[in-house]
Backbone as CSV, one residue per row, in Angstrom:
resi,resn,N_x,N_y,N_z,CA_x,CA_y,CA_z,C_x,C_y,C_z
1,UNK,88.646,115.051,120.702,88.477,115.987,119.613,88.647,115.255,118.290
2,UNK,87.863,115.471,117.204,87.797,114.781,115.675,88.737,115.793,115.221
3,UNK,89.481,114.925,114.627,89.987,115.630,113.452,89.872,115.497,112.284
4,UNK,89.769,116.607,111.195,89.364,115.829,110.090,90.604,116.001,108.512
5,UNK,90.213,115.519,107.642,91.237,115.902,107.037,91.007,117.459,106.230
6,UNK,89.864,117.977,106.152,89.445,119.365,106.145,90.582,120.659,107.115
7,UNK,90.879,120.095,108.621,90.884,120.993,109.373,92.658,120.694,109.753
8,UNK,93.528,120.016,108.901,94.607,119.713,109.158,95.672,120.152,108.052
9,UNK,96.569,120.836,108.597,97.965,121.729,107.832,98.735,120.211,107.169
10,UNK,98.233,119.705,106.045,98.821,118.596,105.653,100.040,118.274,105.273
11,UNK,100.585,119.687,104.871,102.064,119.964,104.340,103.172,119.874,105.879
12,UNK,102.471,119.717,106.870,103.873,119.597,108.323,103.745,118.055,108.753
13,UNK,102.967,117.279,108.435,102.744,116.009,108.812,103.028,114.898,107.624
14,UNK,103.940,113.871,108.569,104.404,112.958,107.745,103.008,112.161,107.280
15,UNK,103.467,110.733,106.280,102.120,110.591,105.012,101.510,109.698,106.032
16,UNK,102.022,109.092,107.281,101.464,108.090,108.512,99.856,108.817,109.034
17,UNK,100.839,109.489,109.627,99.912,110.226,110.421,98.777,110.932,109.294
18,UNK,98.680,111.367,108.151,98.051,111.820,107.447,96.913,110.328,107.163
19,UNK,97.445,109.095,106.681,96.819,108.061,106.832,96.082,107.601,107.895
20,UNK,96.442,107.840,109.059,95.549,107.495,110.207,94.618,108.423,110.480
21,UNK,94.377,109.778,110.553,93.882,110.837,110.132,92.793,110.753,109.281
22,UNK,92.968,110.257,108.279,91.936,109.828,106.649,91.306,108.715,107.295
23,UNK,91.908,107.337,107.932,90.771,106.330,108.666,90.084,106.778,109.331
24,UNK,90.432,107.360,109.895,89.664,108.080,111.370,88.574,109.164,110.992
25,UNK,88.419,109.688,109.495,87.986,110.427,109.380,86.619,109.379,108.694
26,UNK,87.097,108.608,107.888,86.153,107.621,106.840,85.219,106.882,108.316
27,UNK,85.789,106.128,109.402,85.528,105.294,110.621,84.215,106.635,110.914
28,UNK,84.542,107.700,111.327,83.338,108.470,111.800,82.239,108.617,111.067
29,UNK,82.444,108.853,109.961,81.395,109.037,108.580,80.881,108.084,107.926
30,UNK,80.797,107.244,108.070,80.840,105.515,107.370,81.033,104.276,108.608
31,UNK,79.572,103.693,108.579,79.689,103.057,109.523,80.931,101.494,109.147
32,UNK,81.224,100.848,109.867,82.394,99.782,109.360,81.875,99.128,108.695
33,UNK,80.529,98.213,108.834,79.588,97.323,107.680,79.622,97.893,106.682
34,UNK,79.282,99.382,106.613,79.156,100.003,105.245,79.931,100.387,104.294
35,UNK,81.355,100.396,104.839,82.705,101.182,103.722,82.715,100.177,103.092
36,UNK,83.875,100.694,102.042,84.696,100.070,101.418,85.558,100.723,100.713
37,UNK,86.911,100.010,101.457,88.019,100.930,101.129,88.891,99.942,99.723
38,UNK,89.189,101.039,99.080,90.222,100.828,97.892,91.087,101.658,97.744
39,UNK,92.642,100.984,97.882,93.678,101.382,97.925,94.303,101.419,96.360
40,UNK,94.784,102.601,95.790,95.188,102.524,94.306,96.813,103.499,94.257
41,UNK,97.339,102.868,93.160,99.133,103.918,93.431,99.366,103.628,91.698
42,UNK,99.974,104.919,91.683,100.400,104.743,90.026,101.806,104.433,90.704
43,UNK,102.201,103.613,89.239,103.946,103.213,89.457,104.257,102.854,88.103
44,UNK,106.093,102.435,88.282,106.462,101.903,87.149,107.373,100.797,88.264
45,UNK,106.708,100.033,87.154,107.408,98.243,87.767,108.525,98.382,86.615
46,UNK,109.806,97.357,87.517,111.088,97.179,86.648,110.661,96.069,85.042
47,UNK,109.523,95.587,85.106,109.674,94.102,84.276,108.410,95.107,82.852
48,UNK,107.405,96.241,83.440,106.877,96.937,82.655,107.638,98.102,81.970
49,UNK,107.532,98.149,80.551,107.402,99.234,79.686,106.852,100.534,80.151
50,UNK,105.953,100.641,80.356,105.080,101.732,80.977,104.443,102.531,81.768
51,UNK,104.310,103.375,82.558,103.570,103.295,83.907,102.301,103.175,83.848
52,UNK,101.930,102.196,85.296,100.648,101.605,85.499,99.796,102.390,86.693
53,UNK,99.515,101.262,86.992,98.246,101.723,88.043,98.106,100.527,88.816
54,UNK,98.391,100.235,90.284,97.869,99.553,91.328,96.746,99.466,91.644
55,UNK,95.696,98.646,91.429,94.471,98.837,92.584,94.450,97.914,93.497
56,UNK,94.048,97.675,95.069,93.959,97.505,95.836,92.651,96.887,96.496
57,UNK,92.469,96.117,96.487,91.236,95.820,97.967,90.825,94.681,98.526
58,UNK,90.076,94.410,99.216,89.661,92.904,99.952,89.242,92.400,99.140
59,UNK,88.343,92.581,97.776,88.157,91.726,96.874,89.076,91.323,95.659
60,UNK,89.859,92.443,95.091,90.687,92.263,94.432,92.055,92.864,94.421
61,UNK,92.798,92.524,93.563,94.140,93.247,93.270,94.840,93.109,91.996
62,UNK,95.181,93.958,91.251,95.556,93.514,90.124,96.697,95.128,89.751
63,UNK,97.210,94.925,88.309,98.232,96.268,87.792,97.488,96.448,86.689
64,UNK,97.877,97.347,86.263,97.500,97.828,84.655,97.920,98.939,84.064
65,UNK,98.482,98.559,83.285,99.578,99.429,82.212,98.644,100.499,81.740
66,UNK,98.454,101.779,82.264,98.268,103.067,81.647,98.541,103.446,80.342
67,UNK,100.049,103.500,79.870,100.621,103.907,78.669,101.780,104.434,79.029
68,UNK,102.592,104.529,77.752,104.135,105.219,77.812,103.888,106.463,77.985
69,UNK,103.362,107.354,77.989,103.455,108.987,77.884,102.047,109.355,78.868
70,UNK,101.996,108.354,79.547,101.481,108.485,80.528,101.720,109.278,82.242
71,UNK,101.314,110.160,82.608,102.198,110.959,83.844,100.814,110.553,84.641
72,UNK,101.533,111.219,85.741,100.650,110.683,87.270,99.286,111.118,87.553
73,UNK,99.188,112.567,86.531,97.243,112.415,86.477,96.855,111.210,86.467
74,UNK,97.477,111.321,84.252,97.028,110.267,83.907,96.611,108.654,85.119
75,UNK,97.238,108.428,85.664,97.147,106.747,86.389,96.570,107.264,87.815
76,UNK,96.839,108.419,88.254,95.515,108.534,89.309,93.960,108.535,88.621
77,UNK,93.812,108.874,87.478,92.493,109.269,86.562,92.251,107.553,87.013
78,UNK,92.895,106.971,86.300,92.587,105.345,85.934,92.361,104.845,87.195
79,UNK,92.962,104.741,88.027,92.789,104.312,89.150,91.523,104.380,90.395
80,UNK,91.241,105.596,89.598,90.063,106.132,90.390,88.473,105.812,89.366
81,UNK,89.012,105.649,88.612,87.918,104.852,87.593,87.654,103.455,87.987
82,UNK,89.227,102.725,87.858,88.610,101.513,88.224,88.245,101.250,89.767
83,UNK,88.388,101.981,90.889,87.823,101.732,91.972,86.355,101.878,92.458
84,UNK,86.085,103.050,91.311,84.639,103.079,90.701,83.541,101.993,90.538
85,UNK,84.319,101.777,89.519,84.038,100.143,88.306,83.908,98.942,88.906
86,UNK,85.139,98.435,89.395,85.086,97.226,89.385,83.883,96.685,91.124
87,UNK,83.499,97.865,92.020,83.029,97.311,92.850,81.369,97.317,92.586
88,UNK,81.295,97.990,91.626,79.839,98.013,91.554,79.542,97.100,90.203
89,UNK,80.351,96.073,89.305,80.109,95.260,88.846,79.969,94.028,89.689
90,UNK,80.195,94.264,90.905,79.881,92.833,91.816,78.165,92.438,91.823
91,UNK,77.718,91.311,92.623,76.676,90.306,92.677,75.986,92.151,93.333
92,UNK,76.222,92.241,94.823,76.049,92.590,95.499,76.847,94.292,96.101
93,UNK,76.970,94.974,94.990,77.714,96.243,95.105,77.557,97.006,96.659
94,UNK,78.694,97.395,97.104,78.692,98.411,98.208,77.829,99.669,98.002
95,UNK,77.309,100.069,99.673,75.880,101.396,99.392,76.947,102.034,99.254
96,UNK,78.090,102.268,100.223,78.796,103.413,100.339,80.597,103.070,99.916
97,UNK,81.146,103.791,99.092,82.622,103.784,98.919,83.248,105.206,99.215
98,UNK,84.323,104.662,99.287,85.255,106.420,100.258,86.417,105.788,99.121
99,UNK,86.985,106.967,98.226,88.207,106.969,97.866,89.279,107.867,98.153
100,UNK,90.079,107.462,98.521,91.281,108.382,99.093,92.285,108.830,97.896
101,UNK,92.506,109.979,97.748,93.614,110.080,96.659,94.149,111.636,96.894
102,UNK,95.269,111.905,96.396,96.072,112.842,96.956,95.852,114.018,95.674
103,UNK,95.845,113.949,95.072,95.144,114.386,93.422,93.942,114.904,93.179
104,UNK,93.378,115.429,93.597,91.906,116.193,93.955,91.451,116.290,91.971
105,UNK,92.280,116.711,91.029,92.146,116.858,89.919,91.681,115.798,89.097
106,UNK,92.566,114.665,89.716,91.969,113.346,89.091,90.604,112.893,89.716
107,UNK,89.799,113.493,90.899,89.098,113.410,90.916,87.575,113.603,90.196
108,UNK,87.718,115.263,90.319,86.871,115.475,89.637,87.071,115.332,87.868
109,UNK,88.114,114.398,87.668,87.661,114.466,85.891,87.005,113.320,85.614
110,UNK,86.373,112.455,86.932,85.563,111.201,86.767,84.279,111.506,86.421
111,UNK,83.146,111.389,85.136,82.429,111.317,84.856,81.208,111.009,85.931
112,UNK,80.098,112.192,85.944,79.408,111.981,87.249,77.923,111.551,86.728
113,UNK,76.817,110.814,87.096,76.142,110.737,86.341,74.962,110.892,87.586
């Protein structure tokens, strides 16, 4: 039986199982040649002023300082921008990307064109 993340009470399940759940869901829908996954986390590092933004992936990794009065929209917004961005400035951009984010809001305030 598939499960998807559509058809699952997300609030009784720890964030594991919710993660394996979300692969399993991207693995059915997206063949493996074709994904590309990017992992992104807002935070505040001890050595930064400000909270940032993690991005994540097989090609890159890097932080970036959001701003001081910055809250967790805010750096999911960013985060989901640059996972956007930075893969389709490559030689050879991915057909298909899957972003995972817990923030549905910061989703849709990404500019759609």
């Amino acid at each position: 039986m598939l499960l998807g993340l559509c058809y699952v009470r997300k609030n009784g399940l720890r964030p594991f199982a919710l993660l394996v759940i979300a692969l399993e869901t991207i693995k059915t829908h997206y063949a493996p040649d074709a994904r590309f996954h990017n992992y992104n986390e807002g935070s505040l590092l001890a050595f930064a002023p400000d909270p940032g933004v993690g991005v994540f992936c097989e090609l890159f990794s890097f932080y970036l300082h959001v701003g001081f009065h910055a809250n967790h929209y805010d750096r999911e917004v960013e985060a989901n921008h640059l996972a956007v961005l930075h893969p389709s400035a490559r030689l050879f951009p991915p057909n298909k990307a899957v972003i995972l984010s817990d923030l549905c809001s910061a989703l849709y305030a990404l500019p759609t064109e």
